[in-house]
Structure formats: structure tokens, C-alpha cells
C-alpha positions as CSV (number, residue, x, y, z in Angstrom):
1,X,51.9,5.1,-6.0
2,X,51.2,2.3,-8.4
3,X,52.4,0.3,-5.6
4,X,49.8,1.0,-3.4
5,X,47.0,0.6,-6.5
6,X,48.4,-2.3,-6.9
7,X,48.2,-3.7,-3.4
8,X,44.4,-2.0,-2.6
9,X,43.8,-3.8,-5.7
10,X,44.6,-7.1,-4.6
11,X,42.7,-6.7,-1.0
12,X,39.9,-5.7,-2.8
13,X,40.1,-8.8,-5.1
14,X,40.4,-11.6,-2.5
15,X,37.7,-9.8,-0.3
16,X,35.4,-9.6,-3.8
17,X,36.2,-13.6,-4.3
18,X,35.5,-14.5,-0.2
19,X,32.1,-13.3,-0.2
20,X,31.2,-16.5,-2.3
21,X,31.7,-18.3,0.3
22,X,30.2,-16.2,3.4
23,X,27.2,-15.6,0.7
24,X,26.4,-20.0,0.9
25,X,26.9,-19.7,4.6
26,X,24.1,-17.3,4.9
27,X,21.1,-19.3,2.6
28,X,20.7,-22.2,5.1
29,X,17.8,-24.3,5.3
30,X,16.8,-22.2,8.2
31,X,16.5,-19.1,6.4
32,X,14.0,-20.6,3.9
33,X,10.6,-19.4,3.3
34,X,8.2,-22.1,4.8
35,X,4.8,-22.3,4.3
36,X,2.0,-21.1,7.0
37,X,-1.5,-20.4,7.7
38,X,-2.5,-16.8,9.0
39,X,-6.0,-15.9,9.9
40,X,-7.3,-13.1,8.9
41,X,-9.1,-11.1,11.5
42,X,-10.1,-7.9,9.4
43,X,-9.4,-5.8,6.9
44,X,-9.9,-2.0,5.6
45,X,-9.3,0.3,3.1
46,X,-8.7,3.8,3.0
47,X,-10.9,6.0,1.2
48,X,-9.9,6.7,-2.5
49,X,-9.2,2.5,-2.2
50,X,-5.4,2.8,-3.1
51,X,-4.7,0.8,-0.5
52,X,-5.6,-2.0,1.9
53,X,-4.6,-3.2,4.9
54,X,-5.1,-7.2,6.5
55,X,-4.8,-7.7,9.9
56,X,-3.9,-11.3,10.6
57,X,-3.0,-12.9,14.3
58,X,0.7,-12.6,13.9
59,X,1.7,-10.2,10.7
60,X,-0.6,-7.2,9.2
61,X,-0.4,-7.0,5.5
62,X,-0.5,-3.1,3.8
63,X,-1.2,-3.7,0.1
């Protein structure tokens, strides 16, 4: 039994100390935020103004 602990211990250890490196892989310059311009085409609120909504040419916004 303390075998086994022992061994699931160890998996779990070198898979804990892998995803450092996976994690670096993923954060590429490609995945950046970059800046852009949106136009806004309307907006509205609902009525007790708790929230609004932009609508833009490519993304909506829901404040």
C-alpha cells in the first residue's frame, strides 16, 4: 500500500513540475492581447439601468 502511495505520489509530482513548461508554451506572442479600434454602432439599457449593452461591428459589450 505504501508502495503504491508512494509511486501515485511520484506521477503526480513529475506531472505537477511538467506543466511549467507546457504553461510557457501556451503564452506566445500570438496569444497577446493587441490593441484595436471597434465602432460602436448602438447602445441600450435595460430599464432599472443595471445594465448596458454596446453593440460594436465585430464584438457586443454587456456591462
Amino acid at each position: 500500500m505504501k508502495k503504491l502511495f508512494l509511486s501515485i505520489t511520484a506521477v503526480a509530482i513529475l506531472i505537477f513540475l511538467s506543466l511549467g513548461c507546457v504553461t510557457k508554451q501556451v503564452w506566445t506572442d500570438k496569444t497577446r492581447a493587441e490593441p484595436y479600434q471597434e465602432r460602436i454602432i448602438s447602445f441600450y439599457t435595460n430599464l432599472d439601468k443595471k445594465e448596458m449593452v454596446f453593440i460594436g461591428d465585430k464584438y457586443h459589450y454587456i456591462f
